[in-house]
C-alpha positions in Angstrom: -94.9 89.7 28.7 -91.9 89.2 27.2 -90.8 86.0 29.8 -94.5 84.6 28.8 -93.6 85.3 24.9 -90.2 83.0 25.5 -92.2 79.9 26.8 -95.1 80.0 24.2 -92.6 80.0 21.2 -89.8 77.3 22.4 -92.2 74.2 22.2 -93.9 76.1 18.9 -90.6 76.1 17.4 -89.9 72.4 18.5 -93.2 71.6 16.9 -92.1 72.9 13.4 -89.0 71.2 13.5 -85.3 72.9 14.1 -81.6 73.2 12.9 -78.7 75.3 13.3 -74.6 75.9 13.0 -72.3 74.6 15.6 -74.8 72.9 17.2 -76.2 69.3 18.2 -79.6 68.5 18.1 -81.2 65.7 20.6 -85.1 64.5 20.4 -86.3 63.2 23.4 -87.9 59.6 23.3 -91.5 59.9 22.4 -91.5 63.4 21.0 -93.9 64.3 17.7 -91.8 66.7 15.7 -94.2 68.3 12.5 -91.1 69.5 10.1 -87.5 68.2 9.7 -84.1 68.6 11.5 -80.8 69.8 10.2 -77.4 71.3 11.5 -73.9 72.2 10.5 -71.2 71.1 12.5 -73.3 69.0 14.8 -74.2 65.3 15.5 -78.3 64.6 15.1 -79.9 62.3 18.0 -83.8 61.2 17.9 -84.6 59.1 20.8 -87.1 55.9 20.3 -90.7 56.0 19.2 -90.2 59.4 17.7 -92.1 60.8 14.8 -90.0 63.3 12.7 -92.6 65.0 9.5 -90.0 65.7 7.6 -86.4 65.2 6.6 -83.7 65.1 8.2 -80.2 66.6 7.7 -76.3 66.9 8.3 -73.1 68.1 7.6 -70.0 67.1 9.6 -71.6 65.1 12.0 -73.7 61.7 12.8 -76.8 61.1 12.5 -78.7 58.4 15.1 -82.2 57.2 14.9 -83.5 55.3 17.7 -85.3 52.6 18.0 -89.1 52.4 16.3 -88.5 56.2 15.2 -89.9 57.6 11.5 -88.5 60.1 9.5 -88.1 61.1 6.2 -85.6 61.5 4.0 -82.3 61.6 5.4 -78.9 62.9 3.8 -75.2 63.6 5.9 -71.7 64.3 4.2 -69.1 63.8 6.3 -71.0 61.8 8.9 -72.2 58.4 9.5 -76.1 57.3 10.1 -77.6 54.8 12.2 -81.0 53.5 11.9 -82.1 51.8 15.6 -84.3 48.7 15.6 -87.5 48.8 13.8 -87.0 52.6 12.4 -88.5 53.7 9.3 -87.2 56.2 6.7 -87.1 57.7 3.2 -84.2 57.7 1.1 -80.8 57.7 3.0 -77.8 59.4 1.3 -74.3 60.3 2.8 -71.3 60.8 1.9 -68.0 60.2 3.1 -70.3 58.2 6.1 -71.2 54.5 6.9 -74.8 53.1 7.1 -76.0 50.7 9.6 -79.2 49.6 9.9 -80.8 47.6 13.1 -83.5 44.9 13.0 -86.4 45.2 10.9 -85.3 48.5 9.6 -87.6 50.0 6.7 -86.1 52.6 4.2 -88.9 53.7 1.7 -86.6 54.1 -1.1 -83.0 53.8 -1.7 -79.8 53.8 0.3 -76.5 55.1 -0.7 -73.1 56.1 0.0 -69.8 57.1 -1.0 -66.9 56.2 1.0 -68.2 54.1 3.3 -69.5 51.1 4.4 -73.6 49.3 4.9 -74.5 46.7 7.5 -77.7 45.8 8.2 -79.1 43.4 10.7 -82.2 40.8 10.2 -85.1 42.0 8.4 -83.9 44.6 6.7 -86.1 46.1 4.0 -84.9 48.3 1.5 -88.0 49.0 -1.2 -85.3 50.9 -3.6 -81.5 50.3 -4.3 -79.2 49.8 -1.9 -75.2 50.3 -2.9 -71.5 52.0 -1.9 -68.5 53.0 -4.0 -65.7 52.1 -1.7 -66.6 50.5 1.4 -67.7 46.3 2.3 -72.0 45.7 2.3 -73.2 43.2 4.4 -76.9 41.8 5.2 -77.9 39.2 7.9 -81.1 36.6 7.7 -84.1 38.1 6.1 -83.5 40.7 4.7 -84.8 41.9 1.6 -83.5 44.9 -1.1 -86.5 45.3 -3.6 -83.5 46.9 -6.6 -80.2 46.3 -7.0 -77.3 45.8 -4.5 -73.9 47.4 -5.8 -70.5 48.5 -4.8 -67.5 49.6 -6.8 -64.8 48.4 -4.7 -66.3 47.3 -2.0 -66.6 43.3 -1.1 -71.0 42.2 -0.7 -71.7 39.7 2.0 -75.1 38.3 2.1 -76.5 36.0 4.2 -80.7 34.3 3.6 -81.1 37.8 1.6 -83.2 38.5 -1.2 -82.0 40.8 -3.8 -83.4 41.6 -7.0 -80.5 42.4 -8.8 -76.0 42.4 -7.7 -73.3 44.7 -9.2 -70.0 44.8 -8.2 -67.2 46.0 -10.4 -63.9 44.9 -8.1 -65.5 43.8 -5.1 -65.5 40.0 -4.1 -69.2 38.6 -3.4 -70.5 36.0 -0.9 -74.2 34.4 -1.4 -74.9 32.8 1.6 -77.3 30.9 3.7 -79.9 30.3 0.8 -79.3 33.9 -0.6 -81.4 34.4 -3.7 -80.9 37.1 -6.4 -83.8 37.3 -8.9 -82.3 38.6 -11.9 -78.5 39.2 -13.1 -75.2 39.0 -11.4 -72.7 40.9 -12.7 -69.2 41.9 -12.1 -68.5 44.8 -14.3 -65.1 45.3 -16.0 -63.0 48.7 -14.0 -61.1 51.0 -15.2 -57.7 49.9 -14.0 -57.6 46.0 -13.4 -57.2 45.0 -9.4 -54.2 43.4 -8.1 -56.3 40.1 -7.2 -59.2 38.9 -8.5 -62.2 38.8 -7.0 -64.1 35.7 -5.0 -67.2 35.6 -6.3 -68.8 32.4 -3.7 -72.5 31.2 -4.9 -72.5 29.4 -1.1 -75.1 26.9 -0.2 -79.0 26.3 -1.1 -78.2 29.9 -2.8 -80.0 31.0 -6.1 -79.4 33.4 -9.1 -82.2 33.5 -11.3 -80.5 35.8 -13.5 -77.5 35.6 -15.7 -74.3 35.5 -13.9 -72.0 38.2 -16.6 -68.3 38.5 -15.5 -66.3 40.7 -17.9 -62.9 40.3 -16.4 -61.0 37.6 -14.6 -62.3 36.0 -11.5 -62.4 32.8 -9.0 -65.9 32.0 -9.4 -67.0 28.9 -6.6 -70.5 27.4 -6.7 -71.6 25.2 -4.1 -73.4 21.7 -5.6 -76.5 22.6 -3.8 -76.8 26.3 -5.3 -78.8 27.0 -8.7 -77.6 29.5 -11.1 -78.6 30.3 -14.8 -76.2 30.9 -17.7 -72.8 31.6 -17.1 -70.4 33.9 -19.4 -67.6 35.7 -19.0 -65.6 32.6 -16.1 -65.4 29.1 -15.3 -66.8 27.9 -12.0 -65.2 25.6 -9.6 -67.8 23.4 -7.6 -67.7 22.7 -4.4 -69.2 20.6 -1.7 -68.4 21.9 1.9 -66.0 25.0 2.2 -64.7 27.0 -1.1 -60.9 26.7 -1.7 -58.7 29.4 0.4 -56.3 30.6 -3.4 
């Protein structure tokens, strides 16, 4: 009885979802998992085409979500998370982490995180805010962040994105590609005043709809083709093929 007991509950519990201390926790390709996932000192893997019905959680370890997988909201400190190709999530927190998002990744609300860096690929959405205090942000072709983008000091690279809003308070920023930002773009003044100024680059066939507010000094370039509202707080250089290299 008690052998018969032991196989009946291990799939039950794998059904409800798992976690543990010292432990990693792999999801097998395919596999329907109806509650979330968390460990402690332990790396999270979820293979492709998985469904997690819940959240999913970390400390001091990754987190890797395969390709076409679902989950829901997922949070790490001390640990980096990947979303695969075509994945789907709630909000994604970590700290102390990067975030890197494949292809046609979908977060359902907004992605964050302290001390570390966000690249996406193509077709990125993000329906909330997107943002990092000290580490770079880059998106390629197509994607799209529904709120604001932001860092503190970290540089924002974007290439054929639509944003709704940019932030930055140190960091340099690149609109690339056609890049469009539908309201302001601002570049905040910090605390303690950086050693260089920022580049802020308005590249090519790129568009702020917005006010562009700069509160302390800057190189701000515009490309001729690129359409931009009121201007306060710099002067813009324009430019025709590459910006200057100061």
């Amino acid at each position: 009885m008690k052998t018969k007991l032991f196989v009946v509950l291990i799939p039950f519990l794998m059904l409800l979802g798992c976690g543990g201390v010292n432990q990693s926790i792999q999801i097998d390709d395919g596999s329907v998992i109806n509650g979330g996932l968390s460990t402690v000192n332990g790396a999270i893997r979820i293979g492709r085409n998985c469904e997690i019905n819940g959240s999913v959680s970390n400390v001091n370890g990754s987190i890797q979500i395969g390709d076409d997988s679902s989950t829901g909201k997922i949070s790490n400190v001390n640990g980096s998370i990947t979303l695969g190709r075509g994945s789907r999530s709630g909000d994604v927190d970590t700290v102390n982490g990067s975030l890197t998002f494949g292809d046609g990744a979908l977060i359902s609300g907004h992605a964050r995180t302290v001390n570390g860096r966000i690249s996406g690929g193509r077709d990125v959405h993000i329906d909330g805010n997107l943002g990092t205090t000290n580490g770079s942000l880059q998106l390629e072709n197509g994607s799209r962040v529904d709120g604001s983008v932001s860092t503190v000091n970290g540089n924002i690279t974007l290439y054929a994105v639509h944003a709704d809003s940019l932030e930055t308070f140190t960091g340099s920023i690149q609109l690339l590609e056609g890049s469009v930002i539908n309201g302001n773009l601002e570049v905040r003044k910090p605390s303690r005043t950086p050693n260089q100024p920022p580049r802020i680059v308005i590249g090519e066939n790129s568009r702020v709809s917005g006010a562009l507010i700069i509160e302390h000094e800057v190189a701000l370039y515009i490309h001729e083709s690129a359409e931009v509202a009121e201007i306060t707080g710099a002067t813009p250089e324009y430019f025709t093929d590459q910006p200057p290299r100061r």
